[in-house]
N, CA, C and O atoms as a GROMACS GRO file, in nm:
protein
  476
    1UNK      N    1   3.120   2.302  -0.253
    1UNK     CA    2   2.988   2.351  -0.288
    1UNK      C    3   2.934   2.277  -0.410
    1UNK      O    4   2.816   2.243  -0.412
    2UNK      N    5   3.017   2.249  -0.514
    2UNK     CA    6   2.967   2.163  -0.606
    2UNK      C    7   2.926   2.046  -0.648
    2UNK      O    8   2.856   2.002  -0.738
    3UNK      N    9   3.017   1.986  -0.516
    3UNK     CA   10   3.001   1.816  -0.503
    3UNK      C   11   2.817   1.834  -0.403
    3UNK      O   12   2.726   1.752  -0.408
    4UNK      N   13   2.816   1.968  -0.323
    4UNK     CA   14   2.677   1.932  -0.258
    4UNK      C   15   2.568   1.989  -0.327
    4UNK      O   16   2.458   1.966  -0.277
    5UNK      N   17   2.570   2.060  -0.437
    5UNK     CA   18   2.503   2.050  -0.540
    5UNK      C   19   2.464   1.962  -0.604
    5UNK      O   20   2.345   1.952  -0.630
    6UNK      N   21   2.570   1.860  -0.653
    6UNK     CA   22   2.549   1.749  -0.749
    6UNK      C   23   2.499   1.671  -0.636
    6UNK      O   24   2.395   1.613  -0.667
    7UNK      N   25   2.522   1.657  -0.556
    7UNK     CA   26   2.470   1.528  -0.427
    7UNK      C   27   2.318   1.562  -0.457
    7UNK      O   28   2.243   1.472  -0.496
    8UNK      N   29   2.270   1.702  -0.437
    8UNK     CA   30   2.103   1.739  -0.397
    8UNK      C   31   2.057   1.709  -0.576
    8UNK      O   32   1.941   1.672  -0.593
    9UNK      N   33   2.116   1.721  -0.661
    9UNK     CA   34   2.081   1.720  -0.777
    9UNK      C   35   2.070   1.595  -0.822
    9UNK      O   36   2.009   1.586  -0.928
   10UNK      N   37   2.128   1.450  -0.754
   10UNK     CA   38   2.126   1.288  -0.787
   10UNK      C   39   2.004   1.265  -0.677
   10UNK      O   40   1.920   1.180  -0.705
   11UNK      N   41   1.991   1.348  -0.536
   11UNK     CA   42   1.871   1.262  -0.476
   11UNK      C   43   1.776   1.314  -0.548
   11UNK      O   44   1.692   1.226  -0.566
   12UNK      N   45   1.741   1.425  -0.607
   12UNK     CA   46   1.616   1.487  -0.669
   12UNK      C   47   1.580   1.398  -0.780
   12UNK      O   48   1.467   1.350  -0.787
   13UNK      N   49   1.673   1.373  -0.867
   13UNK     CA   50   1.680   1.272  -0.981
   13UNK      C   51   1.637   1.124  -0.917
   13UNK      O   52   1.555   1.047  -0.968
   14UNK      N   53   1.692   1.108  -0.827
   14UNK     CA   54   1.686   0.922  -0.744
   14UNK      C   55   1.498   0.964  -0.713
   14UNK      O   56   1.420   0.896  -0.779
   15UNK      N   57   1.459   1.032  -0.652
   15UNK     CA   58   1.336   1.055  -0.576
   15UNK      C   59   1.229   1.054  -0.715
   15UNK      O   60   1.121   0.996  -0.704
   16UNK      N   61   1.269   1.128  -0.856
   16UNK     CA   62   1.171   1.131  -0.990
   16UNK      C   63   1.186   1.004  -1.039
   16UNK      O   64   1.079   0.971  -1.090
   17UNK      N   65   1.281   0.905  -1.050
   17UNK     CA   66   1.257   0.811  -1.082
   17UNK      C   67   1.186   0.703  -1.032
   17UNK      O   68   1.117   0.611  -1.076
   18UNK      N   69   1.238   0.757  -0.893
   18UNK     CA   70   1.175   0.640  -0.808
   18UNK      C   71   0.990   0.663  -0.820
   18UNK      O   72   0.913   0.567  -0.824
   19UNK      N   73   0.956   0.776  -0.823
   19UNK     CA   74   0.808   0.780  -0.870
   19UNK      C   75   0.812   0.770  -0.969
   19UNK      O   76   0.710   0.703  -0.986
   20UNK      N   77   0.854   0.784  -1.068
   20UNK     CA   78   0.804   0.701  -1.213
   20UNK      C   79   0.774   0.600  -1.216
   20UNK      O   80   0.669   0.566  -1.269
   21UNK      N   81   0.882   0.490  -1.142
   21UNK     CA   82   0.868   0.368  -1.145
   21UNK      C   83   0.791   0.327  -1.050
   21UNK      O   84   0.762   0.208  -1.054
   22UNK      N   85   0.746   0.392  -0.960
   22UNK     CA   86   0.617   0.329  -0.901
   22UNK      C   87   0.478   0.329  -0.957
   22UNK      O   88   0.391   0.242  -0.946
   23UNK      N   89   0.475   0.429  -1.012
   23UNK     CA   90   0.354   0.480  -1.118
   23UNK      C   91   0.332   0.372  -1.204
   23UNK      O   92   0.219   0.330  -1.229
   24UNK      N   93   0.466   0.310  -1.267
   24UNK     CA   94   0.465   0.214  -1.386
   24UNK      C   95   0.464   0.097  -1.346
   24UNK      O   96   0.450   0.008  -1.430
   25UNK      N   97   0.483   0.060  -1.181
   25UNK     CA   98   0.426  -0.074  -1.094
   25UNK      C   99   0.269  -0.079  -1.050
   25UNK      O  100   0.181  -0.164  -1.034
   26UNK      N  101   0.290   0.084  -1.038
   26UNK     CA  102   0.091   0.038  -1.033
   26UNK      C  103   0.004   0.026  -1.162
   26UNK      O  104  -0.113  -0.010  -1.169
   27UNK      N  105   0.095   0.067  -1.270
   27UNK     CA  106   0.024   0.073  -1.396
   27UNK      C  107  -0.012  -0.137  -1.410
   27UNK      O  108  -0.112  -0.208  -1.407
   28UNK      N  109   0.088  -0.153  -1.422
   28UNK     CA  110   0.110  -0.328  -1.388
   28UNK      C  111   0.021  -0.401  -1.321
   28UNK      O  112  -0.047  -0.483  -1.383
   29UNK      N  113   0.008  -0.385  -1.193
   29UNK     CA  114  -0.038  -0.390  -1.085
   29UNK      C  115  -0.240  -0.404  -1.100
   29UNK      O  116  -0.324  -0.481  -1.053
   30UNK      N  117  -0.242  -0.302  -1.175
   30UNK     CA  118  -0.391  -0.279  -1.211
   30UNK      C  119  -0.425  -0.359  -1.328
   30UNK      O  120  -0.543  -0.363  -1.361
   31UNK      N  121  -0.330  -0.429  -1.402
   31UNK     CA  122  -0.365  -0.469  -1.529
   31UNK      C  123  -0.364  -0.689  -1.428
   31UNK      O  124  -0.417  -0.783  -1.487
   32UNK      N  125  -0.322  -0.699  -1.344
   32UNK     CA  126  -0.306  -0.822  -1.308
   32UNK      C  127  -0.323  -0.848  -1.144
   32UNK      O  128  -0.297  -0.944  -1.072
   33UNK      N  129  -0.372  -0.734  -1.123
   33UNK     CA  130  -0.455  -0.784  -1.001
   33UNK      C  131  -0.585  -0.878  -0.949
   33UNK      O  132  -0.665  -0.898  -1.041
   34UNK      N  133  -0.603  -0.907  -0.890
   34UNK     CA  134  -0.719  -1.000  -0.839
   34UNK      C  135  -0.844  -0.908  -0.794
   34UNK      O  136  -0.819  -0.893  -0.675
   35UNK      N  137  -0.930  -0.857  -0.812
   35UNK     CA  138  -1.079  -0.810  -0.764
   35UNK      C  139  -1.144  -0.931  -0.666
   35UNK      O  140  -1.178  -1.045  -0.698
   36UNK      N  141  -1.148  -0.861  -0.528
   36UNK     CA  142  -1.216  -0.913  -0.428
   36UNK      C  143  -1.343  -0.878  -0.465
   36UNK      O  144  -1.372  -0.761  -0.492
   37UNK      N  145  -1.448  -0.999  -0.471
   37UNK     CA  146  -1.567  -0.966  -0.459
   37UNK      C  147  -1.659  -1.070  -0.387
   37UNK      O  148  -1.673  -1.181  -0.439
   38UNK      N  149  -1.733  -1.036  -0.247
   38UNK     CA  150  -1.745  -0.902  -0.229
   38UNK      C  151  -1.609  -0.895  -0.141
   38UNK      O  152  -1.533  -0.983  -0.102
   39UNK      N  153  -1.609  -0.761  -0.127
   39UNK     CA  154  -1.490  -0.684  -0.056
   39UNK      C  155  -1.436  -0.780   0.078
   39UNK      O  156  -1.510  -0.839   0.157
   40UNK      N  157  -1.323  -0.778   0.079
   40UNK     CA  158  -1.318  -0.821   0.214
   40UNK      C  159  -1.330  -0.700   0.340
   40UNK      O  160  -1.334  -0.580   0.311
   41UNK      N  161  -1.337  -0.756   0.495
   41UNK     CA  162  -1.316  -0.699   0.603
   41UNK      C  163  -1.165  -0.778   0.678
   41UNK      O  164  -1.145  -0.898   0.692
   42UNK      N  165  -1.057  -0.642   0.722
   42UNK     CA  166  -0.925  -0.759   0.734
   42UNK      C  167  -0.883  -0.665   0.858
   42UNK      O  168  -0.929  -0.559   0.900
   43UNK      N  169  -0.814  -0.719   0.886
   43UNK     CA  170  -0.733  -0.662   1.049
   43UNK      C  171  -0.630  -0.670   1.070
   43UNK      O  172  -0.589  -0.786   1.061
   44UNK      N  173  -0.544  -0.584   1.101
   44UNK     CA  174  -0.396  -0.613   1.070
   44UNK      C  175  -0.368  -0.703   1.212
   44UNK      O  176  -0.399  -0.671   1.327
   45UNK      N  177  -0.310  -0.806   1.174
   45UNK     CA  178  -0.252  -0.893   1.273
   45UNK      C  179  -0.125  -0.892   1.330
   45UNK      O  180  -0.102  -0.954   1.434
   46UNK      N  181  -0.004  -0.799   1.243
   46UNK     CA  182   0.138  -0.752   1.278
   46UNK      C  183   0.168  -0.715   1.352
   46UNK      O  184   0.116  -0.605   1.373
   47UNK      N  185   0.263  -0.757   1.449
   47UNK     CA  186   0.300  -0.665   1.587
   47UNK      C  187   0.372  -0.549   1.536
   47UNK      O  188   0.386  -0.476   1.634
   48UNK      N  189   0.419  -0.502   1.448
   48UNK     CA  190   0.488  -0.385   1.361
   48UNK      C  191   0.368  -0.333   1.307
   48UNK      O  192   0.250  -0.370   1.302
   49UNK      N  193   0.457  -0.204   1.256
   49UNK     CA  194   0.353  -0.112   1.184
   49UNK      C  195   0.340  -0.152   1.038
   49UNK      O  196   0.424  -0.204   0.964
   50UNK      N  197   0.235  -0.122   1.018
   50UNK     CA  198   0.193  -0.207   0.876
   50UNK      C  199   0.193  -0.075   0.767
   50UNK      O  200   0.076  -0.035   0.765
   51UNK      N  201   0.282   0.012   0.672
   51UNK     CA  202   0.316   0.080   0.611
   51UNK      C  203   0.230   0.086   0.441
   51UNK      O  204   0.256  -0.006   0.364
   52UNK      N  205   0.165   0.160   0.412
   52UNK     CA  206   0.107   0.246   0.282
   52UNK      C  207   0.150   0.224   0.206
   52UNK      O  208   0.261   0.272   0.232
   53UNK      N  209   0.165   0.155   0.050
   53UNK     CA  210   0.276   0.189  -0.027
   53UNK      C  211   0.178   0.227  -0.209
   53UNK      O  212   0.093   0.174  -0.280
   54UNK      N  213   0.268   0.353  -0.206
   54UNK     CA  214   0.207   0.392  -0.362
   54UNK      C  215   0.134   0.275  -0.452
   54UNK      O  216   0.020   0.262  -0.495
   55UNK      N  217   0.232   0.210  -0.460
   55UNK     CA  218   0.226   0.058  -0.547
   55UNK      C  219   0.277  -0.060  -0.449
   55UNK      O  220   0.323  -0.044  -0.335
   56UNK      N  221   0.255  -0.218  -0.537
   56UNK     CA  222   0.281  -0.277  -0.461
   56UNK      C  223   0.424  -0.324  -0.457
   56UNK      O  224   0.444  -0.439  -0.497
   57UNK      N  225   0.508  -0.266  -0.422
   57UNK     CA  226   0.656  -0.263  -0.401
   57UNK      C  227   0.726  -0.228  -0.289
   57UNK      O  228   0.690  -0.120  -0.241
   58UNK      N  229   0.846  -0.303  -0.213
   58UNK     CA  230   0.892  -0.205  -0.139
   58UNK      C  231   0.966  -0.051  -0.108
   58UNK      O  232   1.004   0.011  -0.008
   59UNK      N  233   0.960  -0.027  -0.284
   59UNK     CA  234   1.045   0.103  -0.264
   59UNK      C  235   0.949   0.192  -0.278
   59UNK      O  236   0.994   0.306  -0.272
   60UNK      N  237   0.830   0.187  -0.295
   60UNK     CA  238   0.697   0.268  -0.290
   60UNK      C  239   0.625   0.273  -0.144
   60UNK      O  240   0.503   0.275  -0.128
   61UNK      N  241   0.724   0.275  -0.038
   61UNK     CA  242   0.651   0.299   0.089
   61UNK      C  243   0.661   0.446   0.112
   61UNK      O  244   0.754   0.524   0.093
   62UNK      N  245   0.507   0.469   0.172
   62UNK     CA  246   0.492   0.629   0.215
   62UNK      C  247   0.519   0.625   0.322
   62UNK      O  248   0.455   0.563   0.407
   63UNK      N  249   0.635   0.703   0.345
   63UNK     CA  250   0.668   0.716   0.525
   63UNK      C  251   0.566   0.789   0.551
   63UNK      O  252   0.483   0.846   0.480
   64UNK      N  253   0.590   0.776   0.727
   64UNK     CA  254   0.509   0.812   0.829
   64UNK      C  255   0.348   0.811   0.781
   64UNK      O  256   0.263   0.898   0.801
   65UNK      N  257   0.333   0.659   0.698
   65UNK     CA  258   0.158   0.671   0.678
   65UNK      C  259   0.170   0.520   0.725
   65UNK      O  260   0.236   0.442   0.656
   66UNK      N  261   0.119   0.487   0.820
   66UNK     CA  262   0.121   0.357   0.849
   66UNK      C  263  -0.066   0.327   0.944
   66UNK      O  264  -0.146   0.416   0.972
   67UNK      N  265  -0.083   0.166   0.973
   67UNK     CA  266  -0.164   0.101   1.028
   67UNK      C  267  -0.092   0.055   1.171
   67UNK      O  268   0.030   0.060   1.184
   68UNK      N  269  -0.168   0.014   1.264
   68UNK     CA  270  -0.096  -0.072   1.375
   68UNK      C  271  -0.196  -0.199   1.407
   68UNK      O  272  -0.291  -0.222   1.333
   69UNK      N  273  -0.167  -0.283   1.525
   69UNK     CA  274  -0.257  -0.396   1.498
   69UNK      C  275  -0.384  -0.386   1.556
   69UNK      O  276  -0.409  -0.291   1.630
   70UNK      N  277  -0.483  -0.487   1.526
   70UNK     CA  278  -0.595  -0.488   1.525
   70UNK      C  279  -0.683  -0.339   1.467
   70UNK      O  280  -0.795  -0.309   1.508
   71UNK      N  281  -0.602  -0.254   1.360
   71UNK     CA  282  -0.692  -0.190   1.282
   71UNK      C  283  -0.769  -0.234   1.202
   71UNK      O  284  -0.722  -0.337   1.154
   72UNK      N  285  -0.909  -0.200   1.144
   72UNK     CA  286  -0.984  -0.228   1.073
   72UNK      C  287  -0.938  -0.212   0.890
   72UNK      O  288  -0.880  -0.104   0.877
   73UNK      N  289  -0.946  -0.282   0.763
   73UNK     CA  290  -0.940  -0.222   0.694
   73UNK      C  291  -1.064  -0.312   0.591
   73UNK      O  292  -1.122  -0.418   0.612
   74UNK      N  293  -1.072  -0.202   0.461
   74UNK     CA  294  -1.166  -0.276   0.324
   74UNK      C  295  -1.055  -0.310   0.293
   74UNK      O  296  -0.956  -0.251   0.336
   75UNK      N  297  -1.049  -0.424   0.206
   75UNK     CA  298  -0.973  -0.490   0.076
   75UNK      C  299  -1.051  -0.490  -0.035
   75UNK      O  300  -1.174  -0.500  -0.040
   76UNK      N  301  -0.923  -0.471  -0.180
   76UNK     CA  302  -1.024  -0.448  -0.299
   76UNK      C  303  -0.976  -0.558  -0.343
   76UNK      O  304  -1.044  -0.660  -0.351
   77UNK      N  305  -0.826  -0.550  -0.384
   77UNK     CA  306  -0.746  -0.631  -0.480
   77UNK      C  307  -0.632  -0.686  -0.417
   77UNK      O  308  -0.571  -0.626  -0.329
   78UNK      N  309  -0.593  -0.832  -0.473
   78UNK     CA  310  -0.522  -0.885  -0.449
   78UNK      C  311  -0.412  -0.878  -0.552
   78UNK      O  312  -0.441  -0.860  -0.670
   79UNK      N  313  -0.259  -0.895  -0.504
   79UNK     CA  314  -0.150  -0.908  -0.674
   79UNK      C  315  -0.045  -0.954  -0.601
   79UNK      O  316   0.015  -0.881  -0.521
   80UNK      N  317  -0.017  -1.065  -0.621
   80UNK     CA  318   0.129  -1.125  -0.650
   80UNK      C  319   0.256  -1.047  -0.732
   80UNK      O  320   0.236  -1.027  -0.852
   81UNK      N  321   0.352  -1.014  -0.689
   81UNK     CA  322   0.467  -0.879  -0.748
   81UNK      C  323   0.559  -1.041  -0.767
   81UNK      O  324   0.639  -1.027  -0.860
   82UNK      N  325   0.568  -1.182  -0.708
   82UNK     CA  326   0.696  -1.251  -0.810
   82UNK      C  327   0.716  -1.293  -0.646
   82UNK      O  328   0.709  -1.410  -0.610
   83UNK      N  329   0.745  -1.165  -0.537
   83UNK     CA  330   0.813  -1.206  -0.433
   83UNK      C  331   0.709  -1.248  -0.331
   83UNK      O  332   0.729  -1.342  -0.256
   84UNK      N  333   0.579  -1.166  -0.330
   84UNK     CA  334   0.460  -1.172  -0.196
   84UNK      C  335   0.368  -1.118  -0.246
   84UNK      O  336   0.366  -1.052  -0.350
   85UNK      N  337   0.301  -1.137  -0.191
   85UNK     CA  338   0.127  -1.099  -0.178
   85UNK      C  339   0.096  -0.943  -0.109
   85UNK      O  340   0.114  -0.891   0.001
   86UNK      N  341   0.036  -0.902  -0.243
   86UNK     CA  342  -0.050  -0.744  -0.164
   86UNK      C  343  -0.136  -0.704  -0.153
   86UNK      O  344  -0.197  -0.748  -0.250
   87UNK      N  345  -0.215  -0.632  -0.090
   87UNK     CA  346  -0.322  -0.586  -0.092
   87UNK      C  347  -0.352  -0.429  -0.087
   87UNK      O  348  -0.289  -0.340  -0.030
   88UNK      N  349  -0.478  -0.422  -0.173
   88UNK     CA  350  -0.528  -0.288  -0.186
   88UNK      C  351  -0.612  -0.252  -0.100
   88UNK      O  352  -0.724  -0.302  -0.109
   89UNK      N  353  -0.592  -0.178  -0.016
   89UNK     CA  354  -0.702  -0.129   0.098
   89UNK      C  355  -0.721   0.021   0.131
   89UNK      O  356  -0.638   0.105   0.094
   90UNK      N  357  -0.831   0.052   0.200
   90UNK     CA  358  -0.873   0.168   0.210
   90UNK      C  359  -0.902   0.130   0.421
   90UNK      O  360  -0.931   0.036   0.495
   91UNK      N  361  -0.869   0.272   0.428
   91UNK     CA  362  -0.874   0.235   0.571
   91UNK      C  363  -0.945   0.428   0.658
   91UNK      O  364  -0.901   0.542   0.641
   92UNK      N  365  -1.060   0.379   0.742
   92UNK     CA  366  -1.075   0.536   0.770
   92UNK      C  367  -1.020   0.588   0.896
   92UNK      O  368  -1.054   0.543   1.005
   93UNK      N  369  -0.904   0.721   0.874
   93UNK     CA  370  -0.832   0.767   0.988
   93UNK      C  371  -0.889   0.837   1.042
   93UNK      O  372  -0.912   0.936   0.972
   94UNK      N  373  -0.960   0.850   1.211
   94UNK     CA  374  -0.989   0.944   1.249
   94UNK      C  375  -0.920   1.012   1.341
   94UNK      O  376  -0.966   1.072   1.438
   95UNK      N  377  -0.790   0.998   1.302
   95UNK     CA  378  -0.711   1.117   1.341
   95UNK      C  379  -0.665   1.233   1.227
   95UNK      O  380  -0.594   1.332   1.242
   96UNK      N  381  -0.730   1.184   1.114
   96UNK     CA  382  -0.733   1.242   0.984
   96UNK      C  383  -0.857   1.284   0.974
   96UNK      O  384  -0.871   1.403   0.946
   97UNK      N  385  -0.992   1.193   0.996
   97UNK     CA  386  -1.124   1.249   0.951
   97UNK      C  387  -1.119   1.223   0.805
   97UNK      O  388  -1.167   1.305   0.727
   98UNK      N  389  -1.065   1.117   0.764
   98UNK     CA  390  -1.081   1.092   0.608
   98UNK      C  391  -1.033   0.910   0.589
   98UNK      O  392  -0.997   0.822   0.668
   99UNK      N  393  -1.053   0.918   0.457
   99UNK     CA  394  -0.962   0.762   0.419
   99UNK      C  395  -0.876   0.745   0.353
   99UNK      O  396  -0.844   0.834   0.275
  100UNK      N  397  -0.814   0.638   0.359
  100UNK     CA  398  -0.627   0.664   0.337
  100UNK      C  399  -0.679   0.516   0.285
  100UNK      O  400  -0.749   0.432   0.341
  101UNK      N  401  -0.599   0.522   0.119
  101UNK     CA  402  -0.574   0.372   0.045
  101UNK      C  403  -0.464   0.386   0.041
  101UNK      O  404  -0.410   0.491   0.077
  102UNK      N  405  -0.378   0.245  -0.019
  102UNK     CA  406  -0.300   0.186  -0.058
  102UNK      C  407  -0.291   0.110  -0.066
  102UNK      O  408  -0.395   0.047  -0.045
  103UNK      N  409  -0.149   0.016  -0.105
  103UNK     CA  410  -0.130  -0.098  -0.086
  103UNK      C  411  -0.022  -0.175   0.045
  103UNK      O  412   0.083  -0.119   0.075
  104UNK      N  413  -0.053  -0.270   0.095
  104UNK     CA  414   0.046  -0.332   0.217
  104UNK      C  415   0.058  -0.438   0.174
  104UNK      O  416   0.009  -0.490   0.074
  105UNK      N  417   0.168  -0.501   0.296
  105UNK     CA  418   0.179  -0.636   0.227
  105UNK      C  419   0.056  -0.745   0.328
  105UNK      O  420   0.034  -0.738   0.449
  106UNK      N  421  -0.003  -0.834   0.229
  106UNK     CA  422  -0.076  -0.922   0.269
  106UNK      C  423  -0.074  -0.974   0.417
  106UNK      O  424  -0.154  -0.956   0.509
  107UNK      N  425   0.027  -1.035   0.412
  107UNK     CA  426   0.107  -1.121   0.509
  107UNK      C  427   0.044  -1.063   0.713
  107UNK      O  428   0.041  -1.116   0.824
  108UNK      N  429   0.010  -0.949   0.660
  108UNK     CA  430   0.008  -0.862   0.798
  108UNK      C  431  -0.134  -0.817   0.811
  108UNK      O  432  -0.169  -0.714   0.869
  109UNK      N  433  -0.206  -0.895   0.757
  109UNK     CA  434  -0.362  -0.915   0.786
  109UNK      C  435  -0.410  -1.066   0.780
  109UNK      O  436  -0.376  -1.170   0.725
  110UNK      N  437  -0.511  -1.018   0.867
  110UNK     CA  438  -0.606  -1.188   0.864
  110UNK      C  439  -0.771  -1.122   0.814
  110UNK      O  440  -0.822  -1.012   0.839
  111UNK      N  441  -0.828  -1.251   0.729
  111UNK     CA  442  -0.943  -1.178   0.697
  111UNK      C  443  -1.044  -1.166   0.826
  111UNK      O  444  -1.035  -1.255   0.910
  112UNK      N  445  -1.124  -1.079   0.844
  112UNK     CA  446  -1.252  -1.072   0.956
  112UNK      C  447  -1.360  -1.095   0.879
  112UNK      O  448  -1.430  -1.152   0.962
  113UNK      N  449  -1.422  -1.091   0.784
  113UNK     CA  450  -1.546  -1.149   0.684
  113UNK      C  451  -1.512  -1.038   0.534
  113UNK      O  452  -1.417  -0.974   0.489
  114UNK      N  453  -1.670  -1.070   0.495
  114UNK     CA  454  -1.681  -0.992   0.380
  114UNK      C  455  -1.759  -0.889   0.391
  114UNK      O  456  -1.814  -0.865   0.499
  115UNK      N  457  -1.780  -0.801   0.267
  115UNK     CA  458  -1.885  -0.714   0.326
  115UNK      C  459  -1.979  -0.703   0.142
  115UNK      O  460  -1.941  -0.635   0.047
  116UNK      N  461  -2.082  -0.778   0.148
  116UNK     CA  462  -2.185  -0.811   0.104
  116UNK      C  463  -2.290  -0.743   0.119
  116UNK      O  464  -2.275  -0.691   0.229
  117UNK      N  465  -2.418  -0.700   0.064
  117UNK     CA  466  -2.541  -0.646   0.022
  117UNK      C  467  -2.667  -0.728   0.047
  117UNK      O  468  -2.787  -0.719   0.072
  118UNK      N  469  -2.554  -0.824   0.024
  118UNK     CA  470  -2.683  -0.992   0.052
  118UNK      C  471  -2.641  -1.003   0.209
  118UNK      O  472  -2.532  -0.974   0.258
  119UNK      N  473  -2.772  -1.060   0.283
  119UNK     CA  474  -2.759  -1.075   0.464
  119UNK      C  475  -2.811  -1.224   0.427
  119UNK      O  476  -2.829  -1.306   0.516
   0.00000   0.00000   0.00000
């Protein structure tokens, strides 16, 4: 009983850190990102599911929030993390009836244009 105590008591601890430190990758993240302007229009091109992530990291993925291909998304910001390229996007679910941001990795979109004020 005590060892499965301490087990639930290290993932609870593993799970607060691990959001801290995503918090403190997006704190980063925002200070050295790239501003798309104007916005892009992008489409996921991945035959896989293209996954949400708090920040731009892989240990900041939100399960079961994902894209599939040829979805539509906005892009805001671009940021290099050292290893790849990410992007900040907003995407509208209407199996949600709302919009869902985050960040994905680059790699799994192609741009479709911009979206400009000027025609």
């Amino acid at each position: 009983m005590k060892k499965f105590i301490l087990c639930g008591g290290l993932l609870f601890l593993t799970q607060n850190i691990l959001a801290a430190d995503c918090a403190k990758i997006e704190k980063i993240a925002e200070k050295k990102e790239a501003h798309l302007v104007p916005r892009w229009g992008m489409v996921v091109v991945s035959p896989q599911r293209v996954y949400f992530h708090s920040a731009p990291n892989e240990a900041c993925k939100i399960k079961d929030l994902f894209i599939v291909k040829n979805d539509h998304v906005t892009a805001y910001t671009v940021y290099h993390d050292g290893k790849q390229d990410w992007v900040s996007v907003m995407y509208f679910s209407q199996r949600l009836g709302d919009t869902v941001q985050g960040w994905a990795k680059f790699k799994a979109f192609k741009k479709s244009g911009t979206m400009s004020s000027v025609q």
